[in-house]
C-alpha positions in Angstrom: -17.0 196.0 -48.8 -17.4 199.7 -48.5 -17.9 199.2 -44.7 -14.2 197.6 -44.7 -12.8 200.8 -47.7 -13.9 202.8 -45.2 -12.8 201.2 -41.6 -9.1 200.9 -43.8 -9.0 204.6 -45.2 -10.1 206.2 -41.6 -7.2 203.7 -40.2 -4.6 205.2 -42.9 -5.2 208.5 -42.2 -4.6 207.9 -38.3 -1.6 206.4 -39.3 -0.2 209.6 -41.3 -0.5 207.8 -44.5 -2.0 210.9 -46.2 1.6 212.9 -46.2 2.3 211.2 -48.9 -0.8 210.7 -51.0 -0.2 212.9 -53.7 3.6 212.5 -55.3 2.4 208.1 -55.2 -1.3 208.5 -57.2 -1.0 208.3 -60.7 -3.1 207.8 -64.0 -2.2 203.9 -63.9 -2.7 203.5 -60.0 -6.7 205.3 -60.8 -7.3 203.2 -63.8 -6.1 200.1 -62.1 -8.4 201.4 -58.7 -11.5 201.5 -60.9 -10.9 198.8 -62.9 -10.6 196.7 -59.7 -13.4 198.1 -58.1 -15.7 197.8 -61.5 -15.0 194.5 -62.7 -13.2 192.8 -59.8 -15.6 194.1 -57.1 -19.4 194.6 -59.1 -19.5 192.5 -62.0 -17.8 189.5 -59.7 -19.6 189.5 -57.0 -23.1 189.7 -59.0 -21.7 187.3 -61.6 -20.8 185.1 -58.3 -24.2 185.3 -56.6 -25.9 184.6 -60.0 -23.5 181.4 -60.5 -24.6 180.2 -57.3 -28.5 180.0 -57.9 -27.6 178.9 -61.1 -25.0 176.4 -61.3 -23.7 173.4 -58.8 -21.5 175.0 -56.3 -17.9 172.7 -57.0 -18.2 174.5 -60.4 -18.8 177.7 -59.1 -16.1 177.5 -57.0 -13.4 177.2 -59.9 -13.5 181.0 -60.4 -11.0 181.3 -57.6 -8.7 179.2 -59.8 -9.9 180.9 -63.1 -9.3 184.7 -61.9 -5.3 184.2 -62.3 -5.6 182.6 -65.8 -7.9 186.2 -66.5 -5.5 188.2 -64.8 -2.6 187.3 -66.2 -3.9 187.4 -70.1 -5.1 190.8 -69.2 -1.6 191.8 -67.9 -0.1 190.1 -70.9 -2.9 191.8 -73.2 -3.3 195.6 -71.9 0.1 196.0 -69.5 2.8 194.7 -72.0 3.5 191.3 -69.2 5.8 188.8 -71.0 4.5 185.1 -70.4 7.2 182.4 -69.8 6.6 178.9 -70.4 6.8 178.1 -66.4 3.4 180.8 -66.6 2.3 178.7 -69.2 2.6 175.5 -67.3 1.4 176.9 -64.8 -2.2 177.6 -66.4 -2.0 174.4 -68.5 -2.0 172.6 -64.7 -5.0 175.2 -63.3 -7.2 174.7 -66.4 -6.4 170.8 -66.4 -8.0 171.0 -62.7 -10.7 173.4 -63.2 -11.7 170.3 -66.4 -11.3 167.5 -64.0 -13.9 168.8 -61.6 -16.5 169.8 -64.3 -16.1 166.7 -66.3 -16.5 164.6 -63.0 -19.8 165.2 -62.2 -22.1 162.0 -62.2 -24.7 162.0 -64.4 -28.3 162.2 -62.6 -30.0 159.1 -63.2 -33.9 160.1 -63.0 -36.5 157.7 -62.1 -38.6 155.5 -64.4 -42.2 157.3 -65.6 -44.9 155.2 -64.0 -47.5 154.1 -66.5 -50.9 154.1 -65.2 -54.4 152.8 -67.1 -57.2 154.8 -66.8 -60.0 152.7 -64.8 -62.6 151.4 -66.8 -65.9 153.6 -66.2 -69.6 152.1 -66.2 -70.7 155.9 -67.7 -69.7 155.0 -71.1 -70.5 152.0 -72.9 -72.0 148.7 -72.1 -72.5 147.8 -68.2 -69.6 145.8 -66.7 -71.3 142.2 -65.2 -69.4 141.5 -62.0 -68.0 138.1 -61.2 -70.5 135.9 -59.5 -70.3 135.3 -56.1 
């Protein structure tokens, strides 16, 4: 990641983008920068990794339709978004999906315990006669 920030901010200064730099950053554009790179970049991709060691990977890989559903009740929440009922159908149809592939998991079926005796020991107790023959 910081290997591609940088490859793209050398390649936008090349390209003159700098000349206007200035008069198009503002207090929102910063806060939405490090908000992006805080919580979309840092806690995601370690939250990510940890899912993956963690948890089977066909629910881990729900996030990618979870993120919108986030995204859009923090728009709605902190920018003043309005929500329409399309928006609302819309998540109904992404949660419904991200339900139907963690309640279809098969249930692991584990193997029976096998029951073994102990073998009977001529150290304690009464001398075991063999069979005759």
């Amino acid at each position: 990641m910081i290997l591609g920030g940088g490859c793209l901010t050398l390649l936008g200064v090349a390209i003159g983008e700098t000349q206007q730099f200035p008069s198009q950053v503002t207090w929102g554009a910063v806060q939405a920068f490090m908000y992006l790179l805080i919580v979309g970049s840092l806690v995601g991709f370690v939250a990510f990794n940890w899912l993956l060691g963690h948890v089977p990977a066909a629910k881990v890989g729900t996030y990618a339709y979870v993120n919108p559903v986030v995204a859009v009740f923090v728009g709605w929440f902190v920018g003043g978004e309005q929500i329409e009922a399309g928006l609302i159908a819309s998540i109904a149809v992404i949660l419904t999906g991200v339900a139907l592939v963690r309640g279809g998991e098969r249930q692991q079926i584990s193997e029976p315990a096998m029951v073994s005796f102990p073998e009977p020991s001529t150290s304690d107790g009464p001398p075991v006669a063999s069979a005759p023959g």
